[in-house]
N, CA and C of each residue as an Amber inpcrd file, in Angstrom:
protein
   255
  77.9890000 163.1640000  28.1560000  77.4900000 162.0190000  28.8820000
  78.6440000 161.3670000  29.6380000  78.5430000 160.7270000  30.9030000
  79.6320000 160.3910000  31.6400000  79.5470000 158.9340000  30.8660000
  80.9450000 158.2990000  31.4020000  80.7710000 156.7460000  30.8920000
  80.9460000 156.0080000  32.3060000  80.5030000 154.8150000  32.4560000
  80.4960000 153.8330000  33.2460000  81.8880000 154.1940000  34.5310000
  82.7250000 154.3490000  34.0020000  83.8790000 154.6140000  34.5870000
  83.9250000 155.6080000  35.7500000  83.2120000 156.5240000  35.2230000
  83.1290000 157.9020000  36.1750000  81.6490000 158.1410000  36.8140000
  80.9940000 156.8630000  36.8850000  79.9440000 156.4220000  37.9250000
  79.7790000 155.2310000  38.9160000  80.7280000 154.5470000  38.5610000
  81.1900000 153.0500000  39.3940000  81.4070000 153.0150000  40.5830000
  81.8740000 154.0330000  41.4910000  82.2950000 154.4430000  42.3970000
  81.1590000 154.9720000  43.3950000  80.2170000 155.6370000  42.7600000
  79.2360000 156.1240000  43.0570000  78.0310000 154.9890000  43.2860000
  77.4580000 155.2390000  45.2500000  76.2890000 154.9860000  45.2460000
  75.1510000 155.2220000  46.4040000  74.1400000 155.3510000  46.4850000
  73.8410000 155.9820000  47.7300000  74.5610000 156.4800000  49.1370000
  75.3590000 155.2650000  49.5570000  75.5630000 155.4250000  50.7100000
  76.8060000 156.4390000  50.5400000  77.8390000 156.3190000  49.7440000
  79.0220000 157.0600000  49.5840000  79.0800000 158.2990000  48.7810000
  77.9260000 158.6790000  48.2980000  77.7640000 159.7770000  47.0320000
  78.9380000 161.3750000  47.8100000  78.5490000 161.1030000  48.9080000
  78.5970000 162.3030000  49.7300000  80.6120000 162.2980000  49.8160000
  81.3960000 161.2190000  49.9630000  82.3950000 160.9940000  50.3750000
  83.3050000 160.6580000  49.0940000  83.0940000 160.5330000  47.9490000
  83.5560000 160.4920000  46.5290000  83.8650000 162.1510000  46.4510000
  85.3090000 161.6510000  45.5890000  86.1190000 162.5970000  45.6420000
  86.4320000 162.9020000  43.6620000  85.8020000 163.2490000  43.2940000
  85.9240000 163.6280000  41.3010000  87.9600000 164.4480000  41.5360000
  88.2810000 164.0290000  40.8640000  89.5520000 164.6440000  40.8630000
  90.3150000 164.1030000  39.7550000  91.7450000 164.6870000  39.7320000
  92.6090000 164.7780000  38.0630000  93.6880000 163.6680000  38.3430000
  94.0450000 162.6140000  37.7030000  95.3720000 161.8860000  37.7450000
  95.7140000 161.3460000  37.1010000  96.8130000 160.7760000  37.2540000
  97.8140000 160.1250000  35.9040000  97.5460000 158.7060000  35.6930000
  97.3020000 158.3190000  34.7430000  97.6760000 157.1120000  34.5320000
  98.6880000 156.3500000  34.0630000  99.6040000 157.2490000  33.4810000
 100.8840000 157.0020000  33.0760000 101.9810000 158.0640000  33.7840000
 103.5350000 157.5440000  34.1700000 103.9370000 158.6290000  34.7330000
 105.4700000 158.6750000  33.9460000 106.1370000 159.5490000  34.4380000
 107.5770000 159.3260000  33.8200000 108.7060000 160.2850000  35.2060000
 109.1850000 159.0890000  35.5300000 110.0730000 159.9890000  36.6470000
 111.6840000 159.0090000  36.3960000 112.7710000 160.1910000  36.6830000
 114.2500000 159.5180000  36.3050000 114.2930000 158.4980000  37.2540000
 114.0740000 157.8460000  37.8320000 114.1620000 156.4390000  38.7060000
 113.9030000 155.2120000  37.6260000 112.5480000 155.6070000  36.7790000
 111.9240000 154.8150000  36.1340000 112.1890000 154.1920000  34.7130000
 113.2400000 155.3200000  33.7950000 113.7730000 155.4500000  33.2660000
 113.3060000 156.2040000  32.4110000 113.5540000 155.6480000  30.6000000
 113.3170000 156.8600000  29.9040000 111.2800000 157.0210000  29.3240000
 110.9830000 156.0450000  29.3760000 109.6970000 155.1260000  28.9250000
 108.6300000 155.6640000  30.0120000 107.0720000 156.0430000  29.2650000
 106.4550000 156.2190000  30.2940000 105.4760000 155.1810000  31.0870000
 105.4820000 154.7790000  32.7030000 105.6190000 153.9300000  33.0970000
 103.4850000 154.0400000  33.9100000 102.9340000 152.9340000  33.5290000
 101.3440000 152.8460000  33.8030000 101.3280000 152.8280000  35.5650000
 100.1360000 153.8890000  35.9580000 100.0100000 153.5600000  37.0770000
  98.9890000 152.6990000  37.6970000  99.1740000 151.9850000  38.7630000
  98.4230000 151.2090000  39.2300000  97.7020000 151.6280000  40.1770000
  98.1820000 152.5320000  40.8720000  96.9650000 153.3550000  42.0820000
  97.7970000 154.7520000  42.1620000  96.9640000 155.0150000  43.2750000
  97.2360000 156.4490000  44.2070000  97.0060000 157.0160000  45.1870000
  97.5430000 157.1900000  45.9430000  97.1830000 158.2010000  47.7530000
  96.0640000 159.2230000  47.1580000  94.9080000 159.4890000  47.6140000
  94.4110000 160.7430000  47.4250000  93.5920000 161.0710000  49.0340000
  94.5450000 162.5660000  49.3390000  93.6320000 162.8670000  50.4500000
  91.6880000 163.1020000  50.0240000  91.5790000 163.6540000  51.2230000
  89.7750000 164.2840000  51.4880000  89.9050000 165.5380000  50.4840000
  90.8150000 166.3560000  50.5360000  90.8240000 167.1970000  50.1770000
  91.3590000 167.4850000  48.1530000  91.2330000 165.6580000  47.6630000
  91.5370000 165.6750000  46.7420000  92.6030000 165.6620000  46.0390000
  93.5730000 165.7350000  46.8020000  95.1030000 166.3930000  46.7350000
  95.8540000 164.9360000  46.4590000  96.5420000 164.2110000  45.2720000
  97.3180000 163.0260000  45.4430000  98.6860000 162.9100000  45.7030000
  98.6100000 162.5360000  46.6590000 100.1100000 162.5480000  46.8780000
 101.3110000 161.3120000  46.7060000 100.8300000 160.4120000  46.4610000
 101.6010000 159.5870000  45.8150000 100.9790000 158.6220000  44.5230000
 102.1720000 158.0400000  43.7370000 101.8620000 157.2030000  42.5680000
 102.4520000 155.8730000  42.8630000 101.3470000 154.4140000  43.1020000
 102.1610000 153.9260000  42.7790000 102.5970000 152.9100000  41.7260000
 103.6890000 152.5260000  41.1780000 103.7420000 151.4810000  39.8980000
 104.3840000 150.5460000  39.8520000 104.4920000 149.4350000  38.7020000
 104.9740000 148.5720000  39.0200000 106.0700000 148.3130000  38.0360000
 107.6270000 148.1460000  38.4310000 108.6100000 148.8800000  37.6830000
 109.7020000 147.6620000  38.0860000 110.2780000 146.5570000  37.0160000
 110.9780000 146.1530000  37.3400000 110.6090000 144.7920000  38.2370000
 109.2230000 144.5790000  38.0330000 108.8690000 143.4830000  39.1480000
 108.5560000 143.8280000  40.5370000 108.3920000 145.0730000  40.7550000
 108.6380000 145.4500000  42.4110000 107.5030000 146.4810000  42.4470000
 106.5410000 146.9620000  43.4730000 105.9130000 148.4920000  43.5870000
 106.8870000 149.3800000  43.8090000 106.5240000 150.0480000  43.1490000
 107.4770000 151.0960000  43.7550000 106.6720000 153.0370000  43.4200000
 106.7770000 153.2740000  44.5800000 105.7210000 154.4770000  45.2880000
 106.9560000 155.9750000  44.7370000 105.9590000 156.1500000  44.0490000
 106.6080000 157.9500000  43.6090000 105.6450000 159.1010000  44.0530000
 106.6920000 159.6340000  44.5180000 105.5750000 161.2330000  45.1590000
 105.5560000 162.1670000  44.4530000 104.0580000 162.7050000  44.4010000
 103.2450000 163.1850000  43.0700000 103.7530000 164.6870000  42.6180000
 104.4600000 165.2490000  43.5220000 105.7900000 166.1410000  43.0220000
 106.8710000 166.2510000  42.0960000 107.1770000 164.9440000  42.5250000
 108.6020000 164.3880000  41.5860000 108.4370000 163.9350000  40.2450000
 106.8280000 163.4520000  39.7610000 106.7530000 163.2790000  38.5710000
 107.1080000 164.6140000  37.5090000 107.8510000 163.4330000  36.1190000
 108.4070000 164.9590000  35.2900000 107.1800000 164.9760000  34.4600000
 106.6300000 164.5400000  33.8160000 105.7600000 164.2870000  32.8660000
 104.3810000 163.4650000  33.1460000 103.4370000 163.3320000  32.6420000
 102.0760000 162.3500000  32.9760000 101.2320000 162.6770000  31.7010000
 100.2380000 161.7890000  31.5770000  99.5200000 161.4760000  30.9910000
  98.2130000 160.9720000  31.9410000  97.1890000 161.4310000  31.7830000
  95.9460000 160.9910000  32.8680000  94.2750000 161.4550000  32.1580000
  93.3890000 161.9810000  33.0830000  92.3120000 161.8440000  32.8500000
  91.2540000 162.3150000  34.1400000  90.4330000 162.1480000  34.4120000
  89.6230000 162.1540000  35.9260000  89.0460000 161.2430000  36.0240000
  88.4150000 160.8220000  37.5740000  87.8610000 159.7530000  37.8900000
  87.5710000 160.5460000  39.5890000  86.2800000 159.4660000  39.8270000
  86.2590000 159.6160000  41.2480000  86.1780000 158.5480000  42.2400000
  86.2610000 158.6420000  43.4560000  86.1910000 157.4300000  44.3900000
  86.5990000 158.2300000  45.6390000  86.5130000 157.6330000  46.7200000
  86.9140000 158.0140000  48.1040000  88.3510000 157.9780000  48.4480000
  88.7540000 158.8600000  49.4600000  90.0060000 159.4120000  49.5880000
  90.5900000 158.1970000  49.9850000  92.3180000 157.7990000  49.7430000
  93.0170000 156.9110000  49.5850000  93.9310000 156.9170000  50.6040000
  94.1290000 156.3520000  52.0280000  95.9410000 156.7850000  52.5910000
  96.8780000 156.2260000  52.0150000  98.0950000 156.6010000  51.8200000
  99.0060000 156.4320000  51.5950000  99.5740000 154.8990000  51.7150000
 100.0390000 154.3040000  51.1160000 100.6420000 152.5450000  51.1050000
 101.7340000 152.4230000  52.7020000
């Protein structure tokens, strides 16, 4: 059964333009330090593909590209494609 979470996004008009896809909610990259650090959003193209993370580290956003992460922790979710900050 889905939960609330992974239907929220979803509704007539947009069913078609929701994008189901895989991401982190936690990330860990050497900028960030040793601790793994919660994310607050993400770039996701049309094609599903995320290309950036970003979090909030130190008081500041700060945007990591979805390459450079060493480690993650995540889940799926869907919603419409995201540009970049």
């Amino acid at each position: 059964m889905k939960t609330f979470n992974e239907y929220r996004d979803l509704n007539k008009t947009n069913v078609d333009k929701v994008i189901r896809h895989d991401w982190a909610t936690h990330i860990k990259h050497p900028s960030l330090g040793e601790e793994f650090v919660k994310v607050k959003e993400h770039s996701l193209t049309e094609d599903g593909v995320i290309d950036e993370y970003y979090v909030m580290h130190n008081d500041k956003l700060v945007t990591i590209k979805a390459e450079e992460v060493t480690e993650s922790h995540g889940g799926k979710h869907s919603h419409k494609a995201k540009k970049k900050n």
